[in-house]
C-alpha positions as CSV (number, residue, x, y, z in Angstrom):
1,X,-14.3,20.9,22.5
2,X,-12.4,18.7,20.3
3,X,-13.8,16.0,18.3
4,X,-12.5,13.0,16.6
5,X,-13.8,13.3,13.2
6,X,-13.1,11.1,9.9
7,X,-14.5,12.7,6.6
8,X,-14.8,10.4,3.9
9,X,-12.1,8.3,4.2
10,X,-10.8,6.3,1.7
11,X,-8.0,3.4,2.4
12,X,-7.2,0.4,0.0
13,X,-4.3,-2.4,-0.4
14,X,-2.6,-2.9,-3.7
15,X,-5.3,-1.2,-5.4
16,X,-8.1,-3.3,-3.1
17,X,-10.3,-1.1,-1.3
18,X,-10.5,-1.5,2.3
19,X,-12.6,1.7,3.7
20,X,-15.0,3.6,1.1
21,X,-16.6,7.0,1.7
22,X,-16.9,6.6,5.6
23,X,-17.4,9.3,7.7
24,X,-17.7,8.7,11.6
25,X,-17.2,11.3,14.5
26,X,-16.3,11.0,18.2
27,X,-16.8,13.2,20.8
28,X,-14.9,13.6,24.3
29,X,-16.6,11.7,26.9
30,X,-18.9,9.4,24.6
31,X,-18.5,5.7,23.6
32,X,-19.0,4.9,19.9
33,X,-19.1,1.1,18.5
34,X,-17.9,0.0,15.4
35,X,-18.9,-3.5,14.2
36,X,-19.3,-5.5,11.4
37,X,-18.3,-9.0,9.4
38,X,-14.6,-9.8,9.6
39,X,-12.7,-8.1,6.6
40,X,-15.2,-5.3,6.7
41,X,-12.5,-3.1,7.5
42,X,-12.4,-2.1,11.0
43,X,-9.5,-2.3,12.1
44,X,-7.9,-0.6,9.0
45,X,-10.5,2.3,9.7
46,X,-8.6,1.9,13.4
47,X,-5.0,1.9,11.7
48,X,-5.6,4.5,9.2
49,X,-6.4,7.5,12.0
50,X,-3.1,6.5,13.9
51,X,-1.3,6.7,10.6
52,X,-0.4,3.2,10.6
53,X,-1.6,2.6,6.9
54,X,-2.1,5.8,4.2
55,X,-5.4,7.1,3.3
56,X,-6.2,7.0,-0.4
57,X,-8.8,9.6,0.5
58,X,-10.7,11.8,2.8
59,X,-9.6,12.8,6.2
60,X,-9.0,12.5,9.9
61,X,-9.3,15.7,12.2
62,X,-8.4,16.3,15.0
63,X,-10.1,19.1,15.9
64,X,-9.6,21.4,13.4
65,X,-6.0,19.8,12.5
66,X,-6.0,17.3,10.0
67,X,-4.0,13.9,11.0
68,X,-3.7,12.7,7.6
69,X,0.2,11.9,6.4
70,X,1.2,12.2,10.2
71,X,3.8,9.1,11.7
72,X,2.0,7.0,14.2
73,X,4.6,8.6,16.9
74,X,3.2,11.9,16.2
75,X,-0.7,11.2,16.2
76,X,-0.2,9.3,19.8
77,X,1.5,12.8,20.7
78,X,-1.8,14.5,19.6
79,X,-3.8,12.9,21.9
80,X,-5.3,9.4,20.2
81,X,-4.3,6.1,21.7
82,X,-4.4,2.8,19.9
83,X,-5.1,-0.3,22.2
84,X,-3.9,-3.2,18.8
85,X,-5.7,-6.3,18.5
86,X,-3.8,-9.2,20.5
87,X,-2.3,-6.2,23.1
88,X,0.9,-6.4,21.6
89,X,2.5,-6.2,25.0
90,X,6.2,-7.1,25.7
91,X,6.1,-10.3,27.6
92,X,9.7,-9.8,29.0
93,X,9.2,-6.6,30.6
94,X,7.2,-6.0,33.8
95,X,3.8,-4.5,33.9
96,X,5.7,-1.3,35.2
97,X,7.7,-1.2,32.7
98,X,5.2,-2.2,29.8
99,X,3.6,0.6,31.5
100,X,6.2,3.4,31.5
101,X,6.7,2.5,27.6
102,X,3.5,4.6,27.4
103,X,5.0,7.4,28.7
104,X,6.7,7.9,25.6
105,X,3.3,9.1,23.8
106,X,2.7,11.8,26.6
107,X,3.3,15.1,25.8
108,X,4.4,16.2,29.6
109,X,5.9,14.5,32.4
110,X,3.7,16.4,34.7
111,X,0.9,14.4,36.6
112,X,2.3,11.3,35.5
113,X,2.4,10.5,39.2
114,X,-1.8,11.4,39.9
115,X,-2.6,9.9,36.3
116,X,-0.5,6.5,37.3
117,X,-2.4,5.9,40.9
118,X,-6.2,6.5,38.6
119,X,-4.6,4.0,36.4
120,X,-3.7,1.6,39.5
121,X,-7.2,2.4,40.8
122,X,-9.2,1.4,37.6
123,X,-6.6,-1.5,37.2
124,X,-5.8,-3.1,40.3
125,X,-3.9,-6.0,38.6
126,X,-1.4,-4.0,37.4
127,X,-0.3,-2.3,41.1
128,X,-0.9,-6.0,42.0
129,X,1.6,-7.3,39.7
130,X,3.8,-4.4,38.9
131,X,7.2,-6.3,39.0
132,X,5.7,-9.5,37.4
133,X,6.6,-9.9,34.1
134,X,3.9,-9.7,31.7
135,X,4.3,-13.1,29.4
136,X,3.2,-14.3,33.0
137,X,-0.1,-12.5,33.2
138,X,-3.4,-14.3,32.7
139,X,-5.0,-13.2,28.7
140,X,-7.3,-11.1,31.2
141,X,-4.8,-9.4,33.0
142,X,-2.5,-8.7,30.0
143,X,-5.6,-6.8,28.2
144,X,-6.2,-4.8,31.2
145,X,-2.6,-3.7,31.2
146,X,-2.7,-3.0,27.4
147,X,-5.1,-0.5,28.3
148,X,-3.4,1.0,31.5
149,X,-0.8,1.6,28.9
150,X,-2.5,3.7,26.4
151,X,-4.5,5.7,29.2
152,X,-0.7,6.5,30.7
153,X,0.4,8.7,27.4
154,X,-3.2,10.8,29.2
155,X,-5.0,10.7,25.6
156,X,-8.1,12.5,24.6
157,X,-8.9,10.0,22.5
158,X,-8.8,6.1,23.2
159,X,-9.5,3.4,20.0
160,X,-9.6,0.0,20.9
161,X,-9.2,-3.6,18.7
162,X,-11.5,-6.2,19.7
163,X,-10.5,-5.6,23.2
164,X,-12.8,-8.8,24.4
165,X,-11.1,-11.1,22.2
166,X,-10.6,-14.6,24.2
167,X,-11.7,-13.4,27.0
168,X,-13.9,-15.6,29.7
169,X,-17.2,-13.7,30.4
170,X,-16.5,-12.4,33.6
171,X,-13.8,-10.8,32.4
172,X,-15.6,-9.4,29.1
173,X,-17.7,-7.5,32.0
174,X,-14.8,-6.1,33.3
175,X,-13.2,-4.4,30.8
176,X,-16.2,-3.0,29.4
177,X,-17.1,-1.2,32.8
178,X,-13.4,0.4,32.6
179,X,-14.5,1.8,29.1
180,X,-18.0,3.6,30.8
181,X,-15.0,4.5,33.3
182,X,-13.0,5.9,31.0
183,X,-15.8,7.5,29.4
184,X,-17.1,9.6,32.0
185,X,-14.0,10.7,33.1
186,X,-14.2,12.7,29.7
187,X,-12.5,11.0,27.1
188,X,-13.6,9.6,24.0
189,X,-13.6,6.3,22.7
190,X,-13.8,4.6,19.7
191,X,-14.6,0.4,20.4
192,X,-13.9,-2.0,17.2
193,X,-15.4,-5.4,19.0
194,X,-17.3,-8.5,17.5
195,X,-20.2,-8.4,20.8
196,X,-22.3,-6.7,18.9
197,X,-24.9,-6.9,21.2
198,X,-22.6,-5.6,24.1
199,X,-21.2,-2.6,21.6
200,X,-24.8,-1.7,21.0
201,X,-26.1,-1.8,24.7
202,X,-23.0,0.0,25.8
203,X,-21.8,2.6,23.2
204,X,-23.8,5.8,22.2
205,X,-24.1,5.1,18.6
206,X,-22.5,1.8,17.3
207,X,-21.9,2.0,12.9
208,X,-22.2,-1.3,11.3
209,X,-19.4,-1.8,8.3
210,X,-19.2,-4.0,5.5
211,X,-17.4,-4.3,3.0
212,X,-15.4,-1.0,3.7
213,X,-18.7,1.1,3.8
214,X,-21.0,2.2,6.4
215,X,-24.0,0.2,6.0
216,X,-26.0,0.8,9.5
217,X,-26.2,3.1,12.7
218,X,-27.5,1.6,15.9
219,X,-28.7,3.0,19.0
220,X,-28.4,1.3,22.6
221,X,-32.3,1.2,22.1
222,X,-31.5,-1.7,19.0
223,X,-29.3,-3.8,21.6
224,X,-32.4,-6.4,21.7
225,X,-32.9,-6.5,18.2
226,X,-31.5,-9.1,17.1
227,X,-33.2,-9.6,13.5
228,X,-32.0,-5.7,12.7
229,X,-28.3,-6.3,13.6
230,X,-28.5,-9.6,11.6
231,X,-29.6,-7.8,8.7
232,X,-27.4,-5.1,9.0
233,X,-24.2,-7.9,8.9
234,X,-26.1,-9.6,5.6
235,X,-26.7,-6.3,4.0
C-alpha cells in the first residue's frame, strides 16, 4: 500500500522560511487535516508536494519514489491531485469541458467512462450543468466541479486548499460529506481548511502549523475542545 509521506521538509522564499522540519504522512483511504494561522504555511506545504515551489530540504514520497525536483505535470501523473485555493476553474469553458481538462493528469484512458458517471453521481451539479459554462455556476457549484476535476485524472492521492472558502453553510456540509466519500472509496486525502473544528471532527488526525512548524496533532476526540485548538493557534 502506498502512502503519502513528507520527511522533513524544508521550503523558504528569498531566503524566508516557509515550512521547517515537517514531517506528515497520508495513507490511502484516510482523511488528514492540516490547520493553522494564515501564513503558517499550509498551502506552501500543499504546493511544495505537487512541485509547484522547490524544497530547500527534506522529502516527499510517494511510496518508495521520491517526488522531490519532479514538474507539477509529472506528480499529477503519479497519482496526487491538487484541488488550488479559489478552484482556479476556466470560466469560459463548460463544466464538461473544465472537466475533461482533468483528463490530461490520468495516466489511461481506460474507465474514464465508469470513473466519469461516479463522478456525476457524487456531483450531480455537474451532469446537471454539463454544457453550462462555468463563470455561470454558483461559488458552490464551481467548487464542487473543481473537485470532479481532480477526481477525473483517478488520483490516489487528493490535497485540497481551503476548499470551504466562501461557502454558505449548507454547502460547507456538502462538500465535506463528498470528502468521507471520497475517502472510503480508498483514496487519500490531505484537507488544508480554516474550520478547524470541522477538520478536527472530520479528519483522522488533523496537524496544527505555525509558523512553518508542526506545533500540534489533533484527534476527532479534540473537535470539542475548543481551549486546546486555541492554544495550539497561539502557541
Amino acid at each position: 500500500m502506498r502512502t503519502l509521506a513528507i520527511r522533513d521538509l524544508d521550503v523558504a522564499y528569498g531566503g524566508v522560511t516557509a515550512v521547517h522540519d515537517l514531517s506528515l504522512e497520508v495513507v490511502p483511504g484516510e482523511i488528514v487535516g492540516l490547520i493553522g494561522p494564515n501564513g503558517s504555511g499550509k498551502s506552501t506545504t500543499l504546493h511544495a508536494i505537487m512541485g509547484l515551489v522547490p524544497a530547500r530540504g527534506g522529502d516527499v514520497l510517494l511510496g518508495d519514489t521520491s517526488l522531490r525536483g519532479r514538474t507539477p505535470e509529472a506528480v499529477a501523473r503519479s497519482g496526487v491531485a491538487l484541488v488550488p485555493e479559489g478552484r482556479r476553474l476556466f470560466a469560459e469553458l463548460t463544466v464538461e469541458e473544465n472537466l475533461r481538462l482533468g483528463l490530461a493528469a490520468r495516466p489511461s484512458s481506460e474507465g474514464v467512462d465508469d470513473d466519469l458517471a461516479e463522478i456525476y453521481a457524487l456531483f450531480p451539479v455537474c451532469e446537471e450543468f454539463r454544457d453550462r459554462h462555468a463563470g455561470a455556476l454558483s461559488g458552490g457549484q464551481q467548487q464542487q466541479l473543481a473537485i470532479a476535476r481532480a477526481m477525473i485524472s483517478n488520483p490516489s492521492f487528493l490535497l485540497l486548499d481551503e476548499p470551504s472558502l466562501g461557502l454558505a453553510p449548507t454547502l460547507v456540509d456538502r462538500v465535506f460529506a463528498s470528502l468521507q466519500t471520497i475517502a472510503e472509496r480508498g483514496i487519500g486525502v490531505l484537507l488544508v481548511e480554516q474550520r478547524a473544528q470541522r477538520t478536527v471532527a472530520l479528519a483522522a488526525r488533523t496537524h496544527v502549523l505555525a509558523n512553518g512548524e508542526l506545533r500540534l496533532t489533533l484527534t476527532p476526540d479534540d473537535a470539542g475542545d475548543t481551549d486546546k485548538m486555541v492554544a495550539a493557534y497561539l502557541s
